[in-house]
N, C-alpha and C positions, 0 to 999 in steps of 0.2 A: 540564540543558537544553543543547542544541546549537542552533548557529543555521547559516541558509544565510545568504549574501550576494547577493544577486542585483543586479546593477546598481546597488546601492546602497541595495535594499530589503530587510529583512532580517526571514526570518521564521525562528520559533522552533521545534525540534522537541520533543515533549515525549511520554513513554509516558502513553497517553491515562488518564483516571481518569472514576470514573460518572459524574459530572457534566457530562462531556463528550460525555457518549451520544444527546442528543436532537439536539446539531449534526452528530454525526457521521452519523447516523441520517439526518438532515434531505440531507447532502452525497451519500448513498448513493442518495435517494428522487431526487435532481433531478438524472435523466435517463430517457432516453424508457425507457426497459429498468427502471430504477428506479421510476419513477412505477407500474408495475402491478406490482410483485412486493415490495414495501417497507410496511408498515403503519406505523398512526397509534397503535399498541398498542405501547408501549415497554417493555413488560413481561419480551415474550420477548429485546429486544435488552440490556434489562437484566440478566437469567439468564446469556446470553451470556457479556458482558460479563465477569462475576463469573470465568466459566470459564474464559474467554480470559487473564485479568489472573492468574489464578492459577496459571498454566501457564511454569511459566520456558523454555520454548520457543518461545513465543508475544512477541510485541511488538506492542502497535496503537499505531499511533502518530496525533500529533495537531499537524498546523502550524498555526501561526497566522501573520497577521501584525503588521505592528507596532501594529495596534491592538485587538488579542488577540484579535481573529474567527478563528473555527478555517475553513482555505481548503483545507486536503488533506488528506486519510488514508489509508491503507495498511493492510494486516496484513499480517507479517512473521511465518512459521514455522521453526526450525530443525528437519528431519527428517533424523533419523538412516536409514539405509539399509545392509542388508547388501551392494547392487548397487554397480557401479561402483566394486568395493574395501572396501568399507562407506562409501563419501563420504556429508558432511552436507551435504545440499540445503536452499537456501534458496527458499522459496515464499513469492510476494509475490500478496497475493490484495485484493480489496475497495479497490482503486487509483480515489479519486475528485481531484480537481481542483474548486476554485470554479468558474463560472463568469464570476465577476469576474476570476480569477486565472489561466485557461488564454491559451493562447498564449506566455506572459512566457515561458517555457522555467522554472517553480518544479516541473515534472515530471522532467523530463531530469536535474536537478538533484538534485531527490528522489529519483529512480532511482540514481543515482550515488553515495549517500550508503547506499543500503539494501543495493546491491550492498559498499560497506564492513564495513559490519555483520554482511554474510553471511561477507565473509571474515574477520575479526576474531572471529568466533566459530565456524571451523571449518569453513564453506561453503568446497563447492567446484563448484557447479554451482547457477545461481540460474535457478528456471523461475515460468512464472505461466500461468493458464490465462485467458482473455477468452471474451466470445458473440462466436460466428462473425459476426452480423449487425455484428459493430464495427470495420470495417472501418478506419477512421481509427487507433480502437487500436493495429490491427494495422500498421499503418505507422508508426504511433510506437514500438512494443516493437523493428520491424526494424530502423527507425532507428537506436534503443539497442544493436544487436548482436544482438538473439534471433532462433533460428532456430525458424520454424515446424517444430515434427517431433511426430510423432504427433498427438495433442488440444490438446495447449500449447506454449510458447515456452520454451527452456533457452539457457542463456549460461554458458559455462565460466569461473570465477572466479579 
């Protein structure tokens, strides 16, 4: 387990486990883009799940805070690539936020720690893709460094 610090608040990061799937699930359904493309069938996010956790390239991760409510999640890819050298890219996908917990900056924060990870294990280019309609997103990943170029957002590591 790793922890952030944030103003004195301190939440935990942890490689998510099944049991974790119905919050996570829940975190992913609640927004507007979420609310119609997200089911109440935990079945398939469960199968998933199994695929995703059994993949050692793969990382989902799962924060809480200090009173174990899980507040953010991400998944984290390491992809191998014969492009660009053969560099391994780090692809951060399924980037949700509480809405108890947005704004505090535990994203920027989260970003900064995943961008570690990417490099600690070989990343050299950390990209992510969002819906074009998320405009805010998009001002937060530019915020963070990433440059819009083709479909997604890449940040040299």
């Amino acid at each position: 387990m790793q922890t952030l610090d944030l103003d004195g608040r301190i939440f935990s990061l942890h490689r998510a486990c099944a049991d974790d799937v119905p919050a996570l699930v829940a975190l992913l359904a609640d927004d507007v883009l979420g609310r119609e493309r997200e089911s109440s069938d935990l079945a398939p996010y469960e199968e998933a799940f199994s695929r995703i956790d059994a993949d050692g390239n793969q990382l989902l991760v799962a924060v809480r805070d200090e009173a174990g409510k899980i507040v953010a999640t991400m998944q984290l890819t390491l992809m191998p690539s014969l492009s660009r050298g053969g560099a391994t890219r780090l692809q951060i996908e399924a980037v949700r936020v509480d809405e108890s917990t947005r704004g505090a900056g535990l994203g920027s924060v989260l970003f900064a720690w995943a961008q570690n990870w990417g490099r600690e294990h070989g990343a050299t280019l950390a990209q992510l893709t969002t819906d074009a309609v998320r405009v805010d997103a998009h001002r937060f990943y530019e915020r963070l460094g990433y440059v819009p170029s083709h479909v997604g957002f890449k940040l040299p590591l």
